[in-house]
C-alpha positions in Angstrom: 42.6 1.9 -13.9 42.7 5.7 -12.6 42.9 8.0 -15.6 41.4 5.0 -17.8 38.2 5.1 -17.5 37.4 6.3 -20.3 36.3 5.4 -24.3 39.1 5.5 -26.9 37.1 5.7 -30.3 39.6 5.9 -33.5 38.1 8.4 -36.7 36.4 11.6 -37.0 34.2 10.6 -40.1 30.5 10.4 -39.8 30.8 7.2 -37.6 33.0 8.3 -35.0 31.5 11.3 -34.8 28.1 9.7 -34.2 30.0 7.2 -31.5 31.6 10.1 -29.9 28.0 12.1 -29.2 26.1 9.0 -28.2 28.8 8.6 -25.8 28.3 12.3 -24.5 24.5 11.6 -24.6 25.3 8.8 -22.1 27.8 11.0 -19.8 30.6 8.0 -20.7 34.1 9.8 -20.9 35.9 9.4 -24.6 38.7 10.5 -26.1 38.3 11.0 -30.3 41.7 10.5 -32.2 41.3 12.2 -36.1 44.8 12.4 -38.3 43.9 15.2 -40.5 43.8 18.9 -38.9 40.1 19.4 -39.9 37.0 18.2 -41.7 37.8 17.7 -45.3 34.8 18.5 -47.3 35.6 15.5 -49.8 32.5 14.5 -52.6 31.4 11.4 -50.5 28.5 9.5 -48.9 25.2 12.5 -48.9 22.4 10.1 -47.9 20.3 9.5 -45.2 17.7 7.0 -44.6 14.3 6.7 -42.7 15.8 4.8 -39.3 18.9 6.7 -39.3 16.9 10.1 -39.0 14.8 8.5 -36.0 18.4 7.5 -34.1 19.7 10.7 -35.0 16.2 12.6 -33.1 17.4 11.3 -29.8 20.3 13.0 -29.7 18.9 16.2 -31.1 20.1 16.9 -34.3 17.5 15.4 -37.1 15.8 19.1 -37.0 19.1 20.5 -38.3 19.6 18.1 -40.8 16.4 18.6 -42.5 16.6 21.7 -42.0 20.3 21.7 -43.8 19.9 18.9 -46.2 17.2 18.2 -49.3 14.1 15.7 -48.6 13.5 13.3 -51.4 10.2 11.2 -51.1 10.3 10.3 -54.2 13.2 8.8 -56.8 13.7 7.4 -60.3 15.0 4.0 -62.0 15.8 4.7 -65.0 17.1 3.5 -68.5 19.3 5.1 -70.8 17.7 4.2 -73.5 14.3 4.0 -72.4 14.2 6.7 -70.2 12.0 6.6 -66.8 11.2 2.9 -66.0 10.0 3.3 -62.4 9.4 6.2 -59.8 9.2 5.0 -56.5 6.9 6.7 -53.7 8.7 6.7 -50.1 5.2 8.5 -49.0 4.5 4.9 -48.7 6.3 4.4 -46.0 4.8 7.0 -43.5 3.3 4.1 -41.1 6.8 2.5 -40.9 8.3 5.9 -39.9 8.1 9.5 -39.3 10.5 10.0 -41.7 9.3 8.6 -44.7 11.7 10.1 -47.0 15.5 10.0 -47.9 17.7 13.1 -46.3 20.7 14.4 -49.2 22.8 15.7 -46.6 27.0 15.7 -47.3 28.9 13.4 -44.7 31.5 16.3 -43.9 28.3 18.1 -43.0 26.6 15.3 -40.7 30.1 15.5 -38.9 30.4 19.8 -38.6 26.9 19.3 -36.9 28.2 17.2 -34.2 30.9 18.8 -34.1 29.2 21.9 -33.0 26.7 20.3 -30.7 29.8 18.5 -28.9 31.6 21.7 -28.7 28.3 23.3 -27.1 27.5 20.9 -24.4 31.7 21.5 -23.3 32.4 17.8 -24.5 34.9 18.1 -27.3 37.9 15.7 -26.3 38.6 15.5 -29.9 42.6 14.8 -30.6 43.2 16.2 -34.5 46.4 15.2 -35.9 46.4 12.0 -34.0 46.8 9.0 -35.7 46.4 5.9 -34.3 49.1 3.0 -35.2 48.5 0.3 -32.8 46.0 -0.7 -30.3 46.8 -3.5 -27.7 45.2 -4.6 -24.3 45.3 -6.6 -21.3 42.7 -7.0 -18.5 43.5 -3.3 -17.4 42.1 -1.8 -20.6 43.6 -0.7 -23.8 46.7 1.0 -25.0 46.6 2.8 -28.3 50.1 4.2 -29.9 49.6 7.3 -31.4 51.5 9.6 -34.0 50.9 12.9 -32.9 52.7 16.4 -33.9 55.1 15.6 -31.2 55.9 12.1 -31.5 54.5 8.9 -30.5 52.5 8.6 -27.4 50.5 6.0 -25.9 46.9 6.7 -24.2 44.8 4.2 -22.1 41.3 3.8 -21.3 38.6 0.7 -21.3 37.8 0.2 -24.5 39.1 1.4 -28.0 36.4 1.2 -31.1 37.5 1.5 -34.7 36.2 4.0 -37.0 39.0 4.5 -39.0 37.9 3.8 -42.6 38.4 0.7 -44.5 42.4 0.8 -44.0 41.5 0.6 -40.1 44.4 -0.1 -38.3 42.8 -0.3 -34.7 41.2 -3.6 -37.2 44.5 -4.6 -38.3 45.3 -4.6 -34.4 42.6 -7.1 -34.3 44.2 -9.4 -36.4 40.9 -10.5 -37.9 40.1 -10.9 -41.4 38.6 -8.4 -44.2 37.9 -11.2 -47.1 35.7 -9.7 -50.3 36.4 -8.2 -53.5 38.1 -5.6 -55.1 35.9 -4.2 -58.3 38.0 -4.1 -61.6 36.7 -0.5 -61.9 36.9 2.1 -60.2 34.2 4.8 -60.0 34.2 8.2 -61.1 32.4 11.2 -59.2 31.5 14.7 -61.1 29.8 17.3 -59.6 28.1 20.1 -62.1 25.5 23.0 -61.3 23.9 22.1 -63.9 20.3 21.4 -62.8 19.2 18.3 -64.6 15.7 18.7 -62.1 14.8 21.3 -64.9 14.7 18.3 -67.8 12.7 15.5 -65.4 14.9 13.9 -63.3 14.4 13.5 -60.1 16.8 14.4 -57.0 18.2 11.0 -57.0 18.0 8.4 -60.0 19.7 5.2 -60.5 20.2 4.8 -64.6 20.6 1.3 -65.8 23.4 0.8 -68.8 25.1 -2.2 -69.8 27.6 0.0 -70.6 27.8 3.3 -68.7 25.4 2.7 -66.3 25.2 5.9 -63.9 23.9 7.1 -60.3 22.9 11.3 -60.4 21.5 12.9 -57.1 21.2 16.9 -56.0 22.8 18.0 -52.9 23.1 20.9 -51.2 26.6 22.3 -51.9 28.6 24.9 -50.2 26.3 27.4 -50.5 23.2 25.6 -50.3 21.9 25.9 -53.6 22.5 22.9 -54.7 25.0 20.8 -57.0 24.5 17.6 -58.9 26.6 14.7 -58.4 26.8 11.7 -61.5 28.6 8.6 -60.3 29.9 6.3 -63.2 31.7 3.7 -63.6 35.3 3.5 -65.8 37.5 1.2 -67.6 40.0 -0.5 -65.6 42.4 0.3 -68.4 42.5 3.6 -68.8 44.8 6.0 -66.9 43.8 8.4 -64.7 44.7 11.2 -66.8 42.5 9.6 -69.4 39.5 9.3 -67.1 39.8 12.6 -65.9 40.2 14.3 -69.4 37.7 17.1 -69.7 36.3 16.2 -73.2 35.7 12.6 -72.0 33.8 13.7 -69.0 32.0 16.3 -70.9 30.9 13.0 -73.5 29.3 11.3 -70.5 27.4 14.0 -68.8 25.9 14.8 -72.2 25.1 11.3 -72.4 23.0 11.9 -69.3 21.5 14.9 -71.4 22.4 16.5 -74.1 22.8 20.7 -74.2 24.5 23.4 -76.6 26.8 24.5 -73.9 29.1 22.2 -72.4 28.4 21.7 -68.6 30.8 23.1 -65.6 32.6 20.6 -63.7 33.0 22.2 -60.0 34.9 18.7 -58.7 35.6 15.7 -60.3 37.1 12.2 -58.4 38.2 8.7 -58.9 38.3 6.2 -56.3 38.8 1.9 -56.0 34.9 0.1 -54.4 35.3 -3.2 -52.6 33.2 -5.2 -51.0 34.2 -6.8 -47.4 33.2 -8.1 -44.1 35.5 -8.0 -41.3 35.3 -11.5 -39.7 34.8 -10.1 -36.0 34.0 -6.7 -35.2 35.0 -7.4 -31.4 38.4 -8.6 -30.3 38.1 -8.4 -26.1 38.1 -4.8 -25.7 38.8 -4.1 -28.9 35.5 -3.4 -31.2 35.2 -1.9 -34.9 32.4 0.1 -36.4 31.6 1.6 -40.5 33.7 1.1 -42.7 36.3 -0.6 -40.5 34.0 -3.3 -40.5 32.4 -3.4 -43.8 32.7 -1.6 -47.2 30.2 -1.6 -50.2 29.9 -0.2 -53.4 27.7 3.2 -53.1 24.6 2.2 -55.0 21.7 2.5 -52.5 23.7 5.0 -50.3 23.8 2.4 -47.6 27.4 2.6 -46.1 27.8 5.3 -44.3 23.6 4.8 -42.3 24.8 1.1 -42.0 27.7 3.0 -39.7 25.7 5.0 -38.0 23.3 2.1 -37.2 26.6 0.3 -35.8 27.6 3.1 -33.6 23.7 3.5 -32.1 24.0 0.0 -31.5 27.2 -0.5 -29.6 27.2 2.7 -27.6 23.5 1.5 -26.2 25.2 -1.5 -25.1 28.2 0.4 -24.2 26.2 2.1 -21.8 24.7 -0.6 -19.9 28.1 -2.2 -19.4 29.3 1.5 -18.6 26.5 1.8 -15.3 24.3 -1.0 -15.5 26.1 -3.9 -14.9 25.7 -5.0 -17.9 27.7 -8.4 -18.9 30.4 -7.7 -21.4 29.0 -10.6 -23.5 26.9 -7.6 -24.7 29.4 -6.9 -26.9 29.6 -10.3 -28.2 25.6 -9.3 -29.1 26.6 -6.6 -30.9 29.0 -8.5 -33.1 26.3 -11.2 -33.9 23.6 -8.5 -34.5 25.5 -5.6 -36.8 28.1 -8.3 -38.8 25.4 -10.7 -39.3 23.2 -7.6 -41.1 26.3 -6.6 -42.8 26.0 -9.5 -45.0 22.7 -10.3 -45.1 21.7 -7.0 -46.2 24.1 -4.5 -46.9 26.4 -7.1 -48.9 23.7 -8.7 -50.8 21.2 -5.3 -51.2 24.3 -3.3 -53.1 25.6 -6.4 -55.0 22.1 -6.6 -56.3 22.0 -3.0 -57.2 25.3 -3.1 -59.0 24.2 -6.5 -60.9 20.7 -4.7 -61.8 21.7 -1.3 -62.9 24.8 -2.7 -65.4 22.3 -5.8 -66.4 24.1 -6.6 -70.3 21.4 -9.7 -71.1 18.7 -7.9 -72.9 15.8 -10.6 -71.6 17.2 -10.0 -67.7 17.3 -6.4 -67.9 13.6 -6.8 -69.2 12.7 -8.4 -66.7 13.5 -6.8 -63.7 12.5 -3.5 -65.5 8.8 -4.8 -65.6 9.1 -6.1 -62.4 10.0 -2.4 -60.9 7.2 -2.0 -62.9 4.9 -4.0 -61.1 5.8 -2.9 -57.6 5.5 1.0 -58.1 1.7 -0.4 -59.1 1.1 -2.5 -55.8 1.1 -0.3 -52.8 2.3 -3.4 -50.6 4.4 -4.6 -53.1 6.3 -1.3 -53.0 6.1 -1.1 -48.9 7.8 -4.1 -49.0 10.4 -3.6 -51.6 11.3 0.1 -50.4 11.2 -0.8 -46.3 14.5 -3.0 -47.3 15.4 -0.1 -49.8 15.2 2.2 -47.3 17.3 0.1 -44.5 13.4 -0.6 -41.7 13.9 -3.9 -42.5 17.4 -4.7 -41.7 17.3 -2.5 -38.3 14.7 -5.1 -37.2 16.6 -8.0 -38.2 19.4 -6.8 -36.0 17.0 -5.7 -33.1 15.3 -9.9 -33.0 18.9 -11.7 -33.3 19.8 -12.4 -29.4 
């Protein structure tokens, strides 16, 4: 295998980005393949939970990200009609991490940090404007066929891993399936300046509607200052052009709070949510991490750490196979550990969140409002509730399955 011996890893998002500088961290060769010509600062995933801030410290880059992104140790559940219903404390949480806090930080930026630390330690083999269209394998390694600005070529190496998004074709390569659910509705993002801090919200609040239920959080923007992003829901029906009409989205962000001047709208953006588990993240040499594996709706901001949390895990066990020794039934592990998660917790945790913030039964809503209630007043009621919250307790659950 001369000239193989090296990583294939499919994706420059947040994911592969993370695979490709654990893999430098390691010393194992790789090779990143990206089809757009740079990092797209698109209005996506922006937050970052306790465990993925302690994987990220190994590898030298938490300190920028705090130092780049907002903290948030506290946030709000709230009501649209009743207002605040429950703030919960992630100070709580300081014996469970040294982070006990969430981290608003964009994804685009996440991936121009490691970008730059790649770059700085001379290990930036990362291919833009190569787009992978087919990944096969034999005992030799792998063989990916690439699109590239001068045609198709083919590169080799020892193992290929998918981080191409949910339309991964290194996973369609794998000829394994990607059952779930498609959401009749499709969400709507808005960004505004507007700085609803000012009128008591926190800097990230879930807001329970049977109707118009909506997700609001402050991030740090281009320039650092800070913009607000609402997520809503929308009415399969309607057309784009309909959605996107500025008087209608000017109705629902003074439904989140009313003001004499109508609000600016720096971005706006309207995309499908699914649900899905792949039913094998590992086909012989062939493995699949993020969103190649598993999508969610956004509520809990789970997807893109539940990535990371892949990558950290199968680039640890890449490594022991890599100089170790170690037994390629390793990989097997990972599968079991991270897919088995994927539905035990991610699946379930933002199905729950969706089912609980667009509650319509009056006496249900009640209910879990006052139960919310009741954990934000028991100190180990809320330790518990926020350690899944804020993704401790799935990590273990992936660390004890063998």
């Amino acid at each position: 295998m001369t000239g193989n011996e090296r990583i294939l890893i499919s994706g420059a998002g947040p994911v592969g980005y993370t695979t490709a500088l654990n893999l430098a961290y390691h010393a194992i060769p790789f090779t990143l393949f990206e089809s757009t010509d740079e990092i797209f600062e698109d209005p996506r995933a922006g937050t970052i939970h306790p465990p993925t801030l302690a994987m990220f410290e190994k590898l030298n880059v938490t300190d920028e990200m705090i130092e780049r992104g907002y903290v948030v140790d506290h946030y709000h559940y709230r009501d649209r009609k009743e207002g605040l219903v429950a703030e919960f404390d992630l100070g709580v949480l300081t014996n469970e991490s040294p982070y006990p806090y969430r981290l608003m930080l964009e994804q685009h930026k996440i991936s121009q940090i490691i970008d730059d630390r790649l770059r700085q330690s001379g290990n930036q083999n990362i291919l833009r404007q190569h787009q992978v269209l087919d990944v096969q394998q034999d005992n030799e390694g792998v063989h990916a066929k690439v699109k590239t600005l001068d045609g198709i070529k083919t590169f080799h190496g020892r193992y290929m891993i998918g981080c191409d998004g949910g339309r991964s074709q290194v996973r369609k390569s794998m000829n394994v399936d990607f059952e779930g659910i498609t959401f009749k509705e499709r969400f709507l993002v808005v960004t505004t300046p507007f700085d609803f801090a000012k009128v008591g919200y926190a800097l990230t609040n879930y807001i329970a509607d049977p109707e118009e239920w909506c997700a609001l959080f402050k991030l740090p923007g281009r320039d650092g200052k800070g913009i607000w992003r609402a997520l809503f829901p929308t009415d399969p029906e309607k057309s784009e052009d309909a959605v996107f009409d500025p008087q209608s989205i000017e109705a629902r962000l003074q439904g989140l709070h009313p003001k004499p001047e109508p609000y600016v709208v720096d971005h706006r953006n309207f995309y499908e949510v699914h649900q899905r588990v792949a039913s094998n993240y590992r086909a012989g040499r062939i493995m699949i991490a993020g969103d190649a594996a598993h999508i969610n709706n956004p509520l809990g901001g789970m997807g893109m750490n539940f990535g990371i949390h892949d990558a950290f895990n199968l680039t640890e066990k890449m490594a022991t196979i890599w100089f170790d020794g170690g037994d390629e039934s390793l990989l097997d592990l990972y599968d079991r550990q991270r897919r088995t998660v994927a539905s035990e917790y991610l699946q379930r945790q933002t199905m729950e969140n969706k089912l609980n913030i667009e509650q319509t039964d009056p006496a249900k809503r009640k209910k879990f409002h006052d139960q919310l209630r009741a954990i934000t007043k028991d100190k180990d009621k809320l330790r518990a509730y926020l350690r899944r919250a804020a993704m401790i307790e799935g990590v273990e659950r992936a660390a004890a399955i063998t």
